[in-house]
TIMI-2910 file (N, C-alpha, C, CB; in pm, 1 decimal, decimal comma, always signed):
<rs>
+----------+----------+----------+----------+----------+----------+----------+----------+----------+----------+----------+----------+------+
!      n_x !      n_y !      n_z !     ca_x !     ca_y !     ca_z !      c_x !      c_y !      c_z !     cb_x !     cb_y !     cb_z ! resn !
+----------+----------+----------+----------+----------+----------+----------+----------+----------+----------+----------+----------+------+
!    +85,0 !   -117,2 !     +0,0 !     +0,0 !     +0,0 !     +0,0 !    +90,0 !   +124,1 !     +0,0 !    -97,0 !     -0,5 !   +122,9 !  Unk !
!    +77,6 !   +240,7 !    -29,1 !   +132,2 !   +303,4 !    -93,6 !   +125,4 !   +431,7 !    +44,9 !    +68,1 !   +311,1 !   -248,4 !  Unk !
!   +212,6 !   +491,3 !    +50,6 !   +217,4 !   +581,8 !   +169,6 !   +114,8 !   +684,9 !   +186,1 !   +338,2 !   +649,2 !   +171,3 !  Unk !
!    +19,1 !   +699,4 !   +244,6 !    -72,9 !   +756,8 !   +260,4 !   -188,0 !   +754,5 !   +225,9 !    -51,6 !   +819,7 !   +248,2 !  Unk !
!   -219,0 !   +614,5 !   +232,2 !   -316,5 !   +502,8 !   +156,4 !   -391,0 !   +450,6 !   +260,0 !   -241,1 !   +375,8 !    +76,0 !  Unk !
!   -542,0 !   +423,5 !   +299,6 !   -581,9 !   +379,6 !   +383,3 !   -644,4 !   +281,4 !   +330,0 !   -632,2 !   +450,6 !   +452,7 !  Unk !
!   -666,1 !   +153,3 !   +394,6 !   -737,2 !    +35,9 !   +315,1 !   -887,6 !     +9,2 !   +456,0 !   -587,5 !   -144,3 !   +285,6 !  Unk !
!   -972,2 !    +66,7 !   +360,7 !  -1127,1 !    +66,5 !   +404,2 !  -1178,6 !    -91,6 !   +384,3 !  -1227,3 !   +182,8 !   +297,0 !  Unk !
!  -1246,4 !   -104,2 !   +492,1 !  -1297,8 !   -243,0 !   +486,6 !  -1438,7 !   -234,3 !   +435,8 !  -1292,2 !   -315,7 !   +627,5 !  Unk !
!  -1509,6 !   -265,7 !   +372,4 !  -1674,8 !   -246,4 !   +336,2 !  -1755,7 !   -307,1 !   +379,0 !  -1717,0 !   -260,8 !   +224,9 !  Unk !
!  -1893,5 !   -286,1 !   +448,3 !  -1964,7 !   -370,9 !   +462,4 !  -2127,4 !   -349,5 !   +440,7 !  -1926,1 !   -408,2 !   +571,4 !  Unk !
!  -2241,2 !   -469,9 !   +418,9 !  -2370,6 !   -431,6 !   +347,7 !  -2369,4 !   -392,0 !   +210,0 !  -2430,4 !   -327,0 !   +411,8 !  Unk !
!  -2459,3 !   -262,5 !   +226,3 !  -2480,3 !   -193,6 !    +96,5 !  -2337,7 !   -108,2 !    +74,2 !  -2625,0 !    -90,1 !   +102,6 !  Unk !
!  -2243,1 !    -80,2 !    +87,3 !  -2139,1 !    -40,9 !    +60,2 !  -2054,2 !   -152,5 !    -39,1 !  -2085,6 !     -5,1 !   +185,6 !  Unk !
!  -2027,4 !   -265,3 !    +10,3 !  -1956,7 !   -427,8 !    -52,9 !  -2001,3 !   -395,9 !   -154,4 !  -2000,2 !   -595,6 !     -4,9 !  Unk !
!  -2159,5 !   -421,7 !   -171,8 !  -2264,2 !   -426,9 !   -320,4 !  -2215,7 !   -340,2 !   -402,8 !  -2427,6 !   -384,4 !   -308,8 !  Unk !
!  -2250,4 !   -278,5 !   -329,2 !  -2247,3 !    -99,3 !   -467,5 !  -2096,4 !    -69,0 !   -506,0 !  -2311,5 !   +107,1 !   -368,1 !  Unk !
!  -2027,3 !   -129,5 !   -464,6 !  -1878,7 !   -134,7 !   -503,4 !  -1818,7 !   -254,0 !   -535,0 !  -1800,8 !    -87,0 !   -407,0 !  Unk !
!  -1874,5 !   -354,9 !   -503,3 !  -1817,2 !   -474,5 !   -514,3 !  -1708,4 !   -517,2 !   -514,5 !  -1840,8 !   -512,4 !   -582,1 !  Unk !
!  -1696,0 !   -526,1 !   -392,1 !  -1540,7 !   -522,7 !   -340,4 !  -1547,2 !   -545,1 !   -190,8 !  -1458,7 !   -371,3 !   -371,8 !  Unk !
!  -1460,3 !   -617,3 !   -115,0 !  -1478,0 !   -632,7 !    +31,3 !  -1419,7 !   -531,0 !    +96,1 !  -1427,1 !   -752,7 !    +84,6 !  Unk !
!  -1307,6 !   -429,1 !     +6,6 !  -1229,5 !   -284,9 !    +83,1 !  -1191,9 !   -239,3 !    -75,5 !  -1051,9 !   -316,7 !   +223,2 !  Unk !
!  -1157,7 !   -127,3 !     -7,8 !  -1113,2 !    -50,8 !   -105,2 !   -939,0 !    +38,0 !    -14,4 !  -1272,9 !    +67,1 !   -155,1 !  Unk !
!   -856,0 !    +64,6 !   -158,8 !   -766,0 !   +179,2 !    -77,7 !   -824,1 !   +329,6 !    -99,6 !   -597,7 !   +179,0 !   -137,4 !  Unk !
!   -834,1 !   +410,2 !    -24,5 !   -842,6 !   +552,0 !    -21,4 !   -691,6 !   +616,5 !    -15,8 !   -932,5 !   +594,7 !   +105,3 !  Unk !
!   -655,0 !   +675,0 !   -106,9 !   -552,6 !   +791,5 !    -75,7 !   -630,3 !   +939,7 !    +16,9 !   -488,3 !   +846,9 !   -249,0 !  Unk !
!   -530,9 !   +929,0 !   +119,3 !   -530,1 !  +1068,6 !   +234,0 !   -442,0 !  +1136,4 !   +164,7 !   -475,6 !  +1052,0 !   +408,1 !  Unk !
!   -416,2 !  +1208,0 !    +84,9 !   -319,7 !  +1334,4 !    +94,1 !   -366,0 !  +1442,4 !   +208,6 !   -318,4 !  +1414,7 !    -57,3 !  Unk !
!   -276,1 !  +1542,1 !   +283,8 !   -338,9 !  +1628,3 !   +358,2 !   -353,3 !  +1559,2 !   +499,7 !   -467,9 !  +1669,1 !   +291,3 !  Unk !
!   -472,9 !  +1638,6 !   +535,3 !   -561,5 !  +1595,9 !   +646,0 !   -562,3 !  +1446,9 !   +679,1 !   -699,2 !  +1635,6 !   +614,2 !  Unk !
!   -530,9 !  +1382,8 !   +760,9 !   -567,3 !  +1233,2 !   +769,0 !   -621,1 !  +1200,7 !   +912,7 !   -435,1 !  +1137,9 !   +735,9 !  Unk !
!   -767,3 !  +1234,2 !   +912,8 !   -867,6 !  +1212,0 !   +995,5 !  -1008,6 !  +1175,5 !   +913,3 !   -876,6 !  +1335,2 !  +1083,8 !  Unk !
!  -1091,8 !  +1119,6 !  +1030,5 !  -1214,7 !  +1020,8 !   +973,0 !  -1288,3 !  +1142,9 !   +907,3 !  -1323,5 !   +921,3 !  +1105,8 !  Unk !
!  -1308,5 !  +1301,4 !   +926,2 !  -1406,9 !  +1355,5 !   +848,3 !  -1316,4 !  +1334,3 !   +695,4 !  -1453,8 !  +1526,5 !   +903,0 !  Unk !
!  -1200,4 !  +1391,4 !   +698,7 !  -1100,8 !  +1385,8 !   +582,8 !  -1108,9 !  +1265,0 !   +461,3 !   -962,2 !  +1371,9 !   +653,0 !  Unk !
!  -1150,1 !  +1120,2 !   +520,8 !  -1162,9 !   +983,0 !   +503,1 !  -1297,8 !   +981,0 !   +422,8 !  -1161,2 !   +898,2 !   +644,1 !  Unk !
!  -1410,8 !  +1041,3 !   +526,9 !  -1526,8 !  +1049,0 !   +451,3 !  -1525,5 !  +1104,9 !   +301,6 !  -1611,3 !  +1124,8 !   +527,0 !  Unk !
!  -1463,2 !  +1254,6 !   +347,3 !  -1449,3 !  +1325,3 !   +193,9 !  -1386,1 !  +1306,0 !    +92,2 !  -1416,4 !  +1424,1 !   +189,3 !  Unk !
!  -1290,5 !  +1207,8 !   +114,7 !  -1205,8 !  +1140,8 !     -4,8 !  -1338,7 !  +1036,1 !    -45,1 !  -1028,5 !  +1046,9 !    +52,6 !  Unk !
!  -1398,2 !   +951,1 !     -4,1 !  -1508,7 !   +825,9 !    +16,0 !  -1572,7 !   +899,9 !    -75,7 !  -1595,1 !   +781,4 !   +171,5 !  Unk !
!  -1611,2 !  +1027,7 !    -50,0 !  -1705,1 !  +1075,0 !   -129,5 !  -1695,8 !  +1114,2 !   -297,7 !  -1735,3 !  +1176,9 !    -59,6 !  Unk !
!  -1587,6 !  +1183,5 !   -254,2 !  -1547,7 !  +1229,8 !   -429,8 !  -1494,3 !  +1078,2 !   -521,6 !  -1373,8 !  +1371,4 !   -430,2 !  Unk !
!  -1460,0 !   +956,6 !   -473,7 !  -1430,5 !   +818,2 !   -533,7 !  -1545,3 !   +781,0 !   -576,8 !  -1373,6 !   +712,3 !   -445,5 !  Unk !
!  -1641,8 !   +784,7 !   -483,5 !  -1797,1 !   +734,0 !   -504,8 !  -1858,0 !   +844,0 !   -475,7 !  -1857,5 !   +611,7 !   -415,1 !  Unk !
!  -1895,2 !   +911,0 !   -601,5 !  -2031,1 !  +1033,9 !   -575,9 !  -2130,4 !   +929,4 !   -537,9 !  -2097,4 !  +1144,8 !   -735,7 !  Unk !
!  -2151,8 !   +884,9 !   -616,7 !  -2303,6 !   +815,7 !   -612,6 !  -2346,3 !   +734,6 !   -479,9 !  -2315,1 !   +703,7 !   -736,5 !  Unk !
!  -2207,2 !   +770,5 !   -399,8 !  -2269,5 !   +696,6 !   -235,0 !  -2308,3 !   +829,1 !   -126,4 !  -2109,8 !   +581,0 !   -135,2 !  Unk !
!  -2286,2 !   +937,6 !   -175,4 !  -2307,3 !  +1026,8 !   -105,1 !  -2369,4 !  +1076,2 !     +7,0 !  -2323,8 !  +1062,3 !   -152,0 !  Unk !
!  -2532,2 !   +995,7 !     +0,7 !  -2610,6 !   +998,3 !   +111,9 !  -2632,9 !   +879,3 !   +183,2 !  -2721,1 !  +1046,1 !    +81,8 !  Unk !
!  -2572,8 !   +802,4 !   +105,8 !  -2530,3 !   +724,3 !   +216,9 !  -2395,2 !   +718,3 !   +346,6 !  -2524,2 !   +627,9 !   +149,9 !  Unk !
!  -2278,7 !   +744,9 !   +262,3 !  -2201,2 !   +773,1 !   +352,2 !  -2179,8 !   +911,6 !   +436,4 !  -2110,1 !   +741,2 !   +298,7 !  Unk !
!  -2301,7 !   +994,7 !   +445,6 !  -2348,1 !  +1094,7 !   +532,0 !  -2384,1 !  +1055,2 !   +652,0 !  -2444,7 !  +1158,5 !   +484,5 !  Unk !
!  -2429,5 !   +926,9 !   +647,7 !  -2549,9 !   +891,2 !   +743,7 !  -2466,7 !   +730,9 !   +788,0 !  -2743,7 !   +879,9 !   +644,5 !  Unk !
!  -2326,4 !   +705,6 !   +707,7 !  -2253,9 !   +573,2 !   +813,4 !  -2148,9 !   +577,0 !   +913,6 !  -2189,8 !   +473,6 !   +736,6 !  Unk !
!  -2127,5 !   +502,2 !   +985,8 !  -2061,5 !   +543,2 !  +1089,7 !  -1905,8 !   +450,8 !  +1027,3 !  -2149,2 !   +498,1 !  +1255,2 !  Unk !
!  -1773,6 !   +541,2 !  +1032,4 !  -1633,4 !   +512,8 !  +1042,7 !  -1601,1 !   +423,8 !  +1170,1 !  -1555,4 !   +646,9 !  +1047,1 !  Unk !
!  -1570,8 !   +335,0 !  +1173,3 !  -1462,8 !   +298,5 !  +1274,1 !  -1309,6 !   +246,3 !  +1237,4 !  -1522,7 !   +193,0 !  +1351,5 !  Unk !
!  -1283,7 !   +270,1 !  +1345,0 !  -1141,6 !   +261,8 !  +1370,7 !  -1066,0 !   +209,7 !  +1479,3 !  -1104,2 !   +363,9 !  +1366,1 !  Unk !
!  -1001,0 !   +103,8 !  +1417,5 !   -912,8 !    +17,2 !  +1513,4 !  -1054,5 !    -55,6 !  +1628,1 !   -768,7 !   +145,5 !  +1614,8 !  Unk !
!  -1180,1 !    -54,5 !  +1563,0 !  -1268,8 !   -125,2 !  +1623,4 !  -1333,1 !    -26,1 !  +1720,6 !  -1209,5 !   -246,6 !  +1683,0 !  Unk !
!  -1325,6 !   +103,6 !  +1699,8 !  -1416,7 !   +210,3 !  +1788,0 !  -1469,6 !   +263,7 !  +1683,7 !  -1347,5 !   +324,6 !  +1890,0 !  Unk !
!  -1598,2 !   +344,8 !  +1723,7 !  -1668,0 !   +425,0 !  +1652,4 !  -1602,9 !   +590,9 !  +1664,0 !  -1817,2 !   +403,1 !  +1703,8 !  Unk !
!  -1560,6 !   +624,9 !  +1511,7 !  -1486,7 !   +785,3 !  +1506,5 !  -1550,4 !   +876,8 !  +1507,1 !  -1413,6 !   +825,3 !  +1404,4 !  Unk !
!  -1502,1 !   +946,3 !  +1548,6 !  -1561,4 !  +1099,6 !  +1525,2 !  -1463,5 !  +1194,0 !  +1412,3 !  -1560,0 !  +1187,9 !  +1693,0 !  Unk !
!  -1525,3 !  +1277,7 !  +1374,1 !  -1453,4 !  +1370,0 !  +1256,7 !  -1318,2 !  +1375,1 !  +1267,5 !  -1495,1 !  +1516,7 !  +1254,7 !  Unk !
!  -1342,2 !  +1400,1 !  +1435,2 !  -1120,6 !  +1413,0 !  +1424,9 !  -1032,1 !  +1344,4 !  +1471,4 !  -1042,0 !  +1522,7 !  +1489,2 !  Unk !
!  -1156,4 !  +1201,7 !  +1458,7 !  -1020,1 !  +1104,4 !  +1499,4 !   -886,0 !  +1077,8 !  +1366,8 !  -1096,7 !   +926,5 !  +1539,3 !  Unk !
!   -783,3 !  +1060,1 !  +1405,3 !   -659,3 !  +1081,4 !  +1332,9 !   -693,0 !   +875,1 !  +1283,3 !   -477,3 !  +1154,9 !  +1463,4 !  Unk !
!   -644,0 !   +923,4 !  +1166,3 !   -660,1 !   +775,7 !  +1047,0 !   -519,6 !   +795,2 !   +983,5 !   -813,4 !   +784,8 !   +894,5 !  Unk !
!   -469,4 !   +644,7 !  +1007,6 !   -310,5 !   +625,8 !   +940,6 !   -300,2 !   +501,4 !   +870,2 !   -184,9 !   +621,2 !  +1054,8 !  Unk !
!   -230,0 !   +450,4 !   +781,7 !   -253,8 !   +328,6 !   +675,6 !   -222,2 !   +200,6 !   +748,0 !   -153,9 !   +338,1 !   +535,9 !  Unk !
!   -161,4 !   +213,8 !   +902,4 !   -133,4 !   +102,2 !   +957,5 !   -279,4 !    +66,0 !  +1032,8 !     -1,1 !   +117,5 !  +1049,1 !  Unk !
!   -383,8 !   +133,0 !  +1042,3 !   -496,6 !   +129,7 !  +1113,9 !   -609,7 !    +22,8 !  +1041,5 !   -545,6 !   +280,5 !  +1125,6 !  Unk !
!   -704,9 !    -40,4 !  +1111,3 !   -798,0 !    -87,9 !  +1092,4 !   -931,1 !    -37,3 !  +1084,4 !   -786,6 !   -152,6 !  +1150,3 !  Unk !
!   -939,9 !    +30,4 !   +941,6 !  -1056,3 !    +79,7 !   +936,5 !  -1169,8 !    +32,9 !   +830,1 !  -1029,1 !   +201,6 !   +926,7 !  Unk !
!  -1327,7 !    +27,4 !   +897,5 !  -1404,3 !     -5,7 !   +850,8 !  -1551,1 !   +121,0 !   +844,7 !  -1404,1 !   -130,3 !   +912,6 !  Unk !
!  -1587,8 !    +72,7 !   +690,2 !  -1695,7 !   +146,4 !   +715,5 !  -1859,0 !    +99,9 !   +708,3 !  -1672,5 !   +242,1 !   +634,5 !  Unk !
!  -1943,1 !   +169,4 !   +794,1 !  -2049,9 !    +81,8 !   +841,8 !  -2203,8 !   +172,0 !   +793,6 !  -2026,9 !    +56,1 !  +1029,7 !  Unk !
!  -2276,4 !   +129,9 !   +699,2 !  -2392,1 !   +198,4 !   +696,5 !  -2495,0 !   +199,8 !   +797,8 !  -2442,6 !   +166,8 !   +600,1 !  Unk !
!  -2594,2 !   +295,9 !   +822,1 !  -2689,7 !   +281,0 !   +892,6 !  -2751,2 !   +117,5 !   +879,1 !  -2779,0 !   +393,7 !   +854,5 !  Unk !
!  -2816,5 !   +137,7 !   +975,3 !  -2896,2 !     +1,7 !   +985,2 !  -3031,9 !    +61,6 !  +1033,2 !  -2826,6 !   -122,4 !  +1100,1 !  Unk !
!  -3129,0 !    +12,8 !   +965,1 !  -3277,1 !     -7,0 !  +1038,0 !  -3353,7 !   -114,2 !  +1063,3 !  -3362,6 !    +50,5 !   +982,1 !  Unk !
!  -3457,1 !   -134,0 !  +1135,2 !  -3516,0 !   -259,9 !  +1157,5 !  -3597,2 !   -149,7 !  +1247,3 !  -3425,3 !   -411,3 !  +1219,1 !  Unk !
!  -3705,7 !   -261,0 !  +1326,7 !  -3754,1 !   -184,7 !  +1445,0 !  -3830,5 !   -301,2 !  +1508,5 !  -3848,8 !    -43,7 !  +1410,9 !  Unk !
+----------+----------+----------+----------+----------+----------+----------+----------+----------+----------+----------+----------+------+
</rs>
C-alpha cells in the first residue's frame, strides 16, 4: 500500500455498490475520519447519502470527525442500519 493510503474495509450496501470487500483511499493532507469520509465521497459520488449517514470505525471504535486515520490502522466502514 502506498504511503498515505488507507485500506477501508466495506460492509452491506457499501460491498454491493462497489463490489469489493475494501477498497484503498488515498489521504493526501488531512488524515482524519471527516477527511476519510471526503475522499469516500469524491471516489464514489453516487454513495453520497449514504455515507453521510454511516458510521467510520477505527481500530474497532466508533470515530468521530477528528479522529486521526493512518494506513497502519484498521478501518471499517459501516452503513446505517434499520429494523424496528
Amino acid at each position: 500500500m502506498e504511503r498515505g493510503t488507507v485500506q477501508v474495509r466495506l460492509f452491506a450496501r457499501f460491498r454491493d455498490a462497489i463490489g469489493a470487500e475494501s477498497v484503498a483511499v488515498p489521504l493526501p493532507g488531512s488524515r482524519t475520519a471527516l477527511a476519510l469520509r471526503r475522499q469516500l465521497n469524491e471516489l464514489y459520488p453516487d454513495l453520497g447519502g449514504l455515507l453521510q449517514h454511516s458510521a467510520i470505525a477505527v481500530n474497532g471504535e466508533f470515530a468521530d470527525d477528528e479522529t486521526p486515520v493512518t494506513p497502519n490502522d484498521e478501518v471499517a466502514l459501516l452503513p446505517p442500519v434499520s429494523g424496528g
